[in-house]
LOPAFI-372832 format. One record per residue (C-alpha): residue in three letters; x negated, y negated, z. Coordinates in Angstrom, 3 decimals. Layout:
<pts>
  marro        px        py        pz
    ala         X         Y         Z
...
</pts>
This chain:
<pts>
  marro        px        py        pz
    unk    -5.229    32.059     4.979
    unk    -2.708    33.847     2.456
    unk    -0.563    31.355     0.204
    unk     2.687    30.070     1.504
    unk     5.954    30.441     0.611
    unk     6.237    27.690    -2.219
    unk     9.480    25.729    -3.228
    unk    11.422    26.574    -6.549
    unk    10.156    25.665    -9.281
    unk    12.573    22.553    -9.768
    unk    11.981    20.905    -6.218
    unk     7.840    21.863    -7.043
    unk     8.083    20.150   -10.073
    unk    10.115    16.779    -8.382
    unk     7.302    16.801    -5.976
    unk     4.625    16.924    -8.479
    unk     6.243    13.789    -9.967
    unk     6.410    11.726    -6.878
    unk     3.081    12.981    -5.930
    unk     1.561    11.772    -8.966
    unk     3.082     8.902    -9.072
    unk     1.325     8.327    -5.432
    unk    -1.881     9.048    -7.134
    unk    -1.553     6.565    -9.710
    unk    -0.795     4.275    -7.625
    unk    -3.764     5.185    -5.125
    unk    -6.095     5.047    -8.259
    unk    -5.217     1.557    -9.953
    unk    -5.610     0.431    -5.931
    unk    -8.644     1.614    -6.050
    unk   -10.142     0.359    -9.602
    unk    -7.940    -2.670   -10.501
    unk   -11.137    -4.625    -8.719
    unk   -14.104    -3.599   -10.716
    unk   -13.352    -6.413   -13.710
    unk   -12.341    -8.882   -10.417
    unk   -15.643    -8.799    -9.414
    unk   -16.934   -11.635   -11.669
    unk   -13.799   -13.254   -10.843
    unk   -13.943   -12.925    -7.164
    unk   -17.727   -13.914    -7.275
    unk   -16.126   -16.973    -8.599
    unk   -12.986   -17.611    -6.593
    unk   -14.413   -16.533    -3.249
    unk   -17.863   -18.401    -3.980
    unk   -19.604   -15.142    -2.625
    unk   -22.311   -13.236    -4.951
    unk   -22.000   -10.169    -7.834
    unk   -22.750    -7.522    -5.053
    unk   -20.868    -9.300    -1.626
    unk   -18.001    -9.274    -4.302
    unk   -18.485    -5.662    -4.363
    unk   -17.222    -4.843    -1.305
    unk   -13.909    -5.364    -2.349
    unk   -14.344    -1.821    -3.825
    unk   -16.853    -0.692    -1.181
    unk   -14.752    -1.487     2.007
    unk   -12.285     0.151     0.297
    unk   -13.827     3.403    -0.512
    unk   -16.081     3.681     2.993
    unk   -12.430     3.732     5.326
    unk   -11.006     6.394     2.741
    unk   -14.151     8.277     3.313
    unk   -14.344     7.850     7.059
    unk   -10.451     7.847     7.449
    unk   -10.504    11.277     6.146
    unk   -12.742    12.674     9.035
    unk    -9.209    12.379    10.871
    unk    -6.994    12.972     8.270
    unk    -7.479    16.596     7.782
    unk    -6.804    17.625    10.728
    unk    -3.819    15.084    11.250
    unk    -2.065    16.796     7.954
    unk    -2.538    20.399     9.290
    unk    -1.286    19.274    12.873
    unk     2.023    17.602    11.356
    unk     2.459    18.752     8.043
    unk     0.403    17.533     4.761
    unk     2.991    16.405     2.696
    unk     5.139    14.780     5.631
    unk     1.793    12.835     6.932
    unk     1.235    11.739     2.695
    unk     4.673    10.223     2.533
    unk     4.260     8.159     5.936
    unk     0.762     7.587     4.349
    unk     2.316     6.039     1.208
    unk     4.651     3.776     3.715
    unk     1.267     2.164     5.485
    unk    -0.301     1.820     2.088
    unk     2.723    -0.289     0.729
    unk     2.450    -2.823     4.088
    unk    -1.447    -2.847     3.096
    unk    -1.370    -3.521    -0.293
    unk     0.972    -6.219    -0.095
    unk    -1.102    -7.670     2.753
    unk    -3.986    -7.485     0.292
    unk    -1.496    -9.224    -2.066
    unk    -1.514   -12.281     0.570
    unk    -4.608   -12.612     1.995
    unk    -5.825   -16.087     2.210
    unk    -9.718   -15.939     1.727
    unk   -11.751   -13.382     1.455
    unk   -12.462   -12.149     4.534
    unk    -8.891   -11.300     4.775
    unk    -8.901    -9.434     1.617
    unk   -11.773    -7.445     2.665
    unk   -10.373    -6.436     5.480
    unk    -7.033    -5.906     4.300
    unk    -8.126    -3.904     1.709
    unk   -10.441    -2.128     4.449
    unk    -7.234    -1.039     5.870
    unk    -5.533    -0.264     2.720
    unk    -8.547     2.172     1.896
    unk    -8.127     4.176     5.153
    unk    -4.251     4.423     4.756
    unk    -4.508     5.873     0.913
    unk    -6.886     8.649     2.107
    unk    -4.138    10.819     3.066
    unk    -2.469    10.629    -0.677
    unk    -4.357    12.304    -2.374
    unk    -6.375    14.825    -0.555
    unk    -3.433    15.986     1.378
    unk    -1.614    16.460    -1.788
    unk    -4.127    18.852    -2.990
    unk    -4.240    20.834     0.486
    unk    -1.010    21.133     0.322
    unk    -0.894    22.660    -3.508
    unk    -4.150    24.811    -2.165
    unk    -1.305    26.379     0.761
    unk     1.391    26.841    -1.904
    unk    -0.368    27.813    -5.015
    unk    -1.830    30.914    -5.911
    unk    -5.382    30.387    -7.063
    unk    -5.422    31.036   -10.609
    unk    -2.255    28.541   -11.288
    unk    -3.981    25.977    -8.713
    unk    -6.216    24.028   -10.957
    unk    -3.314    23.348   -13.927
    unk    -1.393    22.387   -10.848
    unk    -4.113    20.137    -9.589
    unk    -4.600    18.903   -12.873
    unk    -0.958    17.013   -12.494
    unk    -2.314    14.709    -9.901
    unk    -4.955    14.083   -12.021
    unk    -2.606    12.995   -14.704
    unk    -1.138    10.464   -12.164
    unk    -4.914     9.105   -10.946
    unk    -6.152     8.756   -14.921
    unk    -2.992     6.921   -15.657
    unk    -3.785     4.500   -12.396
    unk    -7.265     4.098   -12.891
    unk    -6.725     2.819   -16.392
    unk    -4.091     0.787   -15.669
    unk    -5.457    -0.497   -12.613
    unk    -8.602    -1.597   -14.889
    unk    -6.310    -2.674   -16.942
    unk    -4.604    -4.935   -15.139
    unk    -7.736    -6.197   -13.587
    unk    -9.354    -7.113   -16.397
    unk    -5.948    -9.232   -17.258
    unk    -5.993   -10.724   -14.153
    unk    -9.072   -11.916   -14.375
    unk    -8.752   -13.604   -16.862
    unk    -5.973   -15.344   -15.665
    unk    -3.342   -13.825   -17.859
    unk    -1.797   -12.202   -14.743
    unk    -1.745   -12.701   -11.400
    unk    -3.314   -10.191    -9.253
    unk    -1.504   -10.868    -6.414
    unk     1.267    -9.849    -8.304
    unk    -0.376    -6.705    -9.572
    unk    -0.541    -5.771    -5.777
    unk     2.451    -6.333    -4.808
    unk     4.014    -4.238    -7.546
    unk     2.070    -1.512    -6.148
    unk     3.197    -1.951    -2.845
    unk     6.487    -1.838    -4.310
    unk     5.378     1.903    -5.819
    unk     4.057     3.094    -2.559
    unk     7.175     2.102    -1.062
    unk     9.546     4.344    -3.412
    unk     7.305     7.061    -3.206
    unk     7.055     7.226     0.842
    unk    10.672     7.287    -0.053
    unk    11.140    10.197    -2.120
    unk     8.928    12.009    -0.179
    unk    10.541    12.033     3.108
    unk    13.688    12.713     1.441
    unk    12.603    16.143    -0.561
    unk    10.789    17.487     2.922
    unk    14.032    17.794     3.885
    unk    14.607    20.537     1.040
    unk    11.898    22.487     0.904
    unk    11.422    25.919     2.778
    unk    10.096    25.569     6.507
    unk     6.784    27.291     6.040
    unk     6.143    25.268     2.577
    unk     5.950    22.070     4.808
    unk     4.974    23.924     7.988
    unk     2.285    22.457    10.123
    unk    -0.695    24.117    11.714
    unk    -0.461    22.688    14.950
    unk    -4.203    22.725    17.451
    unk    -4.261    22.075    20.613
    unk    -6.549    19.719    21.988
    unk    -7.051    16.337    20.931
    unk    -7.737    15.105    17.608
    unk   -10.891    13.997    17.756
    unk   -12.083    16.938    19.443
    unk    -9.976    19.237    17.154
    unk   -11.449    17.646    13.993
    unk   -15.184    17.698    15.282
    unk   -14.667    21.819    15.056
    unk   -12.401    21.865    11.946
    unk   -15.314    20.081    10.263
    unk   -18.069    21.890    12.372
    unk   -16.702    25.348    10.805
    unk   -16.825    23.900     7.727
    unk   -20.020    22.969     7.677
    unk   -21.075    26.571     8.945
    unk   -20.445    27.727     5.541
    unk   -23.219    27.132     2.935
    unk   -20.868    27.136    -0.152
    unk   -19.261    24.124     1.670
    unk   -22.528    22.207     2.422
    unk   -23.453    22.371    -1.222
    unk   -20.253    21.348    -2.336
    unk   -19.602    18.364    -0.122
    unk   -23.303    17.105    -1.474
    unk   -22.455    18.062    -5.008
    unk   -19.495    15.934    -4.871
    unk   -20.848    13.042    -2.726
    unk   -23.501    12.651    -5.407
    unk   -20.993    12.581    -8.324
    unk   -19.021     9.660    -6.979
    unk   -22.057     7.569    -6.170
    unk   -23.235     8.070   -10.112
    unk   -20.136     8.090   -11.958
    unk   -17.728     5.310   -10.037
    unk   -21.192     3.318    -8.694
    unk   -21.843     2.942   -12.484
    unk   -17.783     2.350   -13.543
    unk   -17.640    -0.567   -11.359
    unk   -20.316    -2.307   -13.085
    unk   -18.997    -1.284   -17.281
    unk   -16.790    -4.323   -17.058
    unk   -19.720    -6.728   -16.433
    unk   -22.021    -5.223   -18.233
    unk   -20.295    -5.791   -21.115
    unk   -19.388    -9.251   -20.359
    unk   -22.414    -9.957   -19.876
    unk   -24.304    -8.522   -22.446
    unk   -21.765    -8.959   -25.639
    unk   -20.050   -12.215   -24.116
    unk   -16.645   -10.155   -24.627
    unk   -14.042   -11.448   -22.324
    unk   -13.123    -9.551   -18.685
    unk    -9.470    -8.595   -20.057
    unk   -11.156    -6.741   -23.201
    unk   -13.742    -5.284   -21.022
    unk   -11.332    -4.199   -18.892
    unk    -9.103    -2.834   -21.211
    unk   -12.421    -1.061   -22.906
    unk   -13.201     0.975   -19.928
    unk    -9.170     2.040   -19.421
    unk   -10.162     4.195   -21.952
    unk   -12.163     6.275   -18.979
    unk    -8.800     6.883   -17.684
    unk    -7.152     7.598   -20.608
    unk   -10.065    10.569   -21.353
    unk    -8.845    11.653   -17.950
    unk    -5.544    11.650   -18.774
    unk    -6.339    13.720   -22.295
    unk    -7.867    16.513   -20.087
    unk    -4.966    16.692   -17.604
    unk    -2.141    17.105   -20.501
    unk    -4.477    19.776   -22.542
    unk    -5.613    20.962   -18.855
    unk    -5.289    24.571   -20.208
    unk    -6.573    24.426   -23.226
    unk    -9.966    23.079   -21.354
    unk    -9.074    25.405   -18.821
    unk    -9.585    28.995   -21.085
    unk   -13.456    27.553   -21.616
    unk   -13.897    28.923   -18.395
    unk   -15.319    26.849   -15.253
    unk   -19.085    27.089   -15.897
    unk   -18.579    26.212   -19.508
    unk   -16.210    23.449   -18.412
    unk   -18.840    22.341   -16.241
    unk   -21.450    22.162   -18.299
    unk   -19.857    20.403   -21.416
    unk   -18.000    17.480   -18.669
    unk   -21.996    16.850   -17.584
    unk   -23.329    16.384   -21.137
    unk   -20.500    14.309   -22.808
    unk   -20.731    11.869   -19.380
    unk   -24.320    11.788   -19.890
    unk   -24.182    10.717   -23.743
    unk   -21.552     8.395   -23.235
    unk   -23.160     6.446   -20.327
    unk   -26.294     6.445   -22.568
    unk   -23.827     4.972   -25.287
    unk   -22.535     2.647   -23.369
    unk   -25.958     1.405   -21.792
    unk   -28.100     1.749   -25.385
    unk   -25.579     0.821   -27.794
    unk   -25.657    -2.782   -29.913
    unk   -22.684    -3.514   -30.281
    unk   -19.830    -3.563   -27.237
    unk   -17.457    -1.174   -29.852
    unk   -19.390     1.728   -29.145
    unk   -18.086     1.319   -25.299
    unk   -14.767     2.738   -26.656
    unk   -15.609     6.041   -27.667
    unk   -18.062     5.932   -24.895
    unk   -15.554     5.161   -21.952
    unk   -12.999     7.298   -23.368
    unk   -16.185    10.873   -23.361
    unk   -17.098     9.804   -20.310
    unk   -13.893    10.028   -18.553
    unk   -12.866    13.150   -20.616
    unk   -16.097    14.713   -18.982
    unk   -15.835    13.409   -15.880
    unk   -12.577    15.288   -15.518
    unk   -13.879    17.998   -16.217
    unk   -16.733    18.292   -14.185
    unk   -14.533    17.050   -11.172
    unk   -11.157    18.984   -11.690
    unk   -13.340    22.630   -11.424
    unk   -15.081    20.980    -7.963
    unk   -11.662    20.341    -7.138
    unk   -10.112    23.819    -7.312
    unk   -13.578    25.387    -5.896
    unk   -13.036    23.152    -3.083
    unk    -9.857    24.573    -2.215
    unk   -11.288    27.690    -1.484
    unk   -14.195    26.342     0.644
    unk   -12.606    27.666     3.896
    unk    -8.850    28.758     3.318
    unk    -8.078    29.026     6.736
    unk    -8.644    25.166     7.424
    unk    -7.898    23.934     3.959
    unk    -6.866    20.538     5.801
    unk   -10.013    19.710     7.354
    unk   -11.732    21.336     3.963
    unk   -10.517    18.522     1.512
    unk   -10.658    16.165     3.456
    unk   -14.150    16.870     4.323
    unk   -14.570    17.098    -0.208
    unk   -12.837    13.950    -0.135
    unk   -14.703    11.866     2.129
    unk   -17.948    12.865     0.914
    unk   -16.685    11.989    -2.885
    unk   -15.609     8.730    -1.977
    unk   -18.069     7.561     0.773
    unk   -20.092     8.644    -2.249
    unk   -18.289     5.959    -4.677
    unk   -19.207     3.157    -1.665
    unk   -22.747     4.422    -1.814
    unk   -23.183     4.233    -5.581
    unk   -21.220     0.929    -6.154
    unk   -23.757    -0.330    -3.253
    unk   -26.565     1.128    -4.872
    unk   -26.080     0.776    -8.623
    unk   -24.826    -3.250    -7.532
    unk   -28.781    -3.823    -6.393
    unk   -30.176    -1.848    -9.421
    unk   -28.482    -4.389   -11.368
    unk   -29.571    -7.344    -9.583
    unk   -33.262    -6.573    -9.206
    unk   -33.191    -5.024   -12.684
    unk   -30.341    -4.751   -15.155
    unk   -26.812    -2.682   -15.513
    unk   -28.609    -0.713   -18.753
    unk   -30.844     0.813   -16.343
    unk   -28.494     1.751   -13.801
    unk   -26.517     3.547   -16.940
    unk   -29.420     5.231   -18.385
    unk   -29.947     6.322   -14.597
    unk   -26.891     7.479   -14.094
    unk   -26.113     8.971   -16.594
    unk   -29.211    11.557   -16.235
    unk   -28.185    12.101   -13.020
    unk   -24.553    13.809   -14.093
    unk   -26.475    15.878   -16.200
    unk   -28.626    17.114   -13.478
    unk   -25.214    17.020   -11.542
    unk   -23.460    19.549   -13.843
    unk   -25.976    21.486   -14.335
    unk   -27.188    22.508   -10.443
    unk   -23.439    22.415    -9.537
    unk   -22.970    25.428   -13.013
    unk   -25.788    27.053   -11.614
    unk   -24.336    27.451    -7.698
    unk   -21.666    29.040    -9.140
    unk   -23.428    31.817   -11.291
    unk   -25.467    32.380    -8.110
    unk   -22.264    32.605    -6.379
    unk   -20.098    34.665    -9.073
    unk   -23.153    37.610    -8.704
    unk   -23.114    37.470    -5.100
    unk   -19.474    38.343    -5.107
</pts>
């Protein structure tokens, strides 16, 4: 599928903006309840791990959500479905903001997670369709800007809330709020752009059926396959392990939840340092990229786990989100180009897989800690990025000589 015609670069740029902003607001959704857990554990009278699936409904509808969405974004257009995606996830949020108990807020945020799985992936689609390759991933690397800035702040804000400093009800609803605008905006600007930048790929058939063979012809690709397991393996160690910093260090230094918190922001913020020097990092080339993003994540989760004193979290947090970035922004651009023709159905297949992934690991890494202790599940995960990186570097060597 050749790259379509894109908008100028002033109406790109807008949409970049408003897209981000979607992002950040998808991303501090998703993470302003890792330092709630305690809290909610509390609240709700409900243990560490049923806590948990305030983050783990979440992430399983975005991941099985998306086994619709691609092929919903190439039927009606990615970026129009994403705005009417950021609409549903501003009635969500705010009905997470007033749910009752805690069934309610489970499912509510069930719901939530299924409407924000069209912000993000189709956002990157859509770039994929518009983009020439090599200017994709400093593109790309704008919506990471706008999920590093919301996954600090949403652990951020979590960590505040709490410990009662903030209300995060009200944290909610001000995202709502941001959904809202950016629904907006984006309905508005489709209206500029050129008719094959928003164009849709319409299939006949219905959806269900049409996404079983978008995915199916996927899957026929072994590049693919690797890549969706690659990815789904990354999100189980890396976010399974972030949901737990914020206890771990409560727990084991006695520091409060809003300085815990506000300690592993800084994995956001060594997002956010990648995506504004994205091409500086970018001229290291991707297998070099790849490599470095596995070793800093695993020495930093080793810091983090190991260390004796809760200050050597900060420089920890801040490496491992810096490498994390990394690692995930080059999966993110190879991605694009697992099966041009059906880019749709593509991410959303890379998406699903990362975050079902995330469900998995917080799942996972939530029993680790209660049968044994959160320094293991560090220590264990952070070998596992480094085995990550370094099979996922590998792939694409063996790929690169194949041609």
């Amino acid at each position: 599928m050749s790259v379509q015609e894109a908008p100028d670069a002033s109406t790109l740029a807008t949409l970049m903006l408003f897209l981000a902003v979607g992002t950040f607001c998808s991303g501090a959704s998703m993470r302003m309840m890792d330092p709630l857990l305690p809290f909610f554990s509390r609240e709700f009278h409900v243990s560490l791990s049923d806590a948990g699936q305030t983050v783990t409904y979440f992430s399983v509808a975005y991941g099985i959500a998306l086994f619709f969405i691609g092929a919903v974004g190439d039927r009606y257009g990615k970026l129009r479905v994403s705005a009417w995606a950021c609409m549903i996830c501003a009635l969500t949020t705010f009905a997470c903001a007033l749910a009752p108990d805690f069934l309610f807020l489970r499912i509510a945020r069930l719901l939530s997670g299924a409407a924000s799985s069209a912000v993000m992936t189709l956002a990157m689609a859509w770039v994929g369709d518009v983009v020439p390759y090599e200017r994709r991933q400093a593109v790309l690397s704008r919506l990471l800007i706008g999920m590093s800035l919301g996954v600090a702040g949403g652990i951020l804000a979590g960590g505040f809330a709490a410990d009662r400093m903030i209300s995060w009800r009200l944290v909610l609803t001000l995202l709502a709020v941001g959904y809202l605008l950016v629904g907006l905006a984006l309905l508005l600007l489709l209206r500029t752009l050129p008719s094959q930048a928003g164009q849709a790929h319409a299939a006949s058939g219905w959806l269900l059926r049409v996404s079983i063979d978008e995915y199916r012809r996927v899957l026929q690709r072994a590049w693919a396959r690797r890549m969706l397991v690659i990815v789904f393996v990354e999100g189980a160690l890396y976010f399974g392990t972030l949901a737990f910093i914020p206890s771990h260090l409560h727990a084991r230094y006695g520091i409060s939840l809003s300085l815990s918190g506000s300690v592993v922001m800084l994995a956001g913020l060594g997002g956010l340092f990648f995506s504004i020097c994205a091409r500086r990092f970018l001229g290291m080339g991707e297998r070099r990229l790849t490599g470095l993003g596995g070793v800093l994540m695993a020495a930093s989760l080793l810091t983090v786990g190991l260390a004796p004193g809760w200050w050597f979290a900060l420089p920890g947090c801040f490496f491992a989100g810096l490498g994390f970035y990394m690692l995930h922004s080059t999966l993110q651009a190879q991605a694009t180009q697992m099966a041009p023709e059906r880019r749709g159905a593509a991410m959303a297949a890379f998406s699903s897989c990362f975050f079902l992934g995330q469900a998995a690991g917080v799942a996972l890494f939530g029993r680790i800690i209660e049968q044994l202790d959160s320094t293991t599940a560090l220590v264990a995960a952070a070998l596992g990025l480094l085995a990550v990186a370094t099979i996922f570097s590998n792939c694409m060597k063996a790929r690169a000589a194949q041609g």
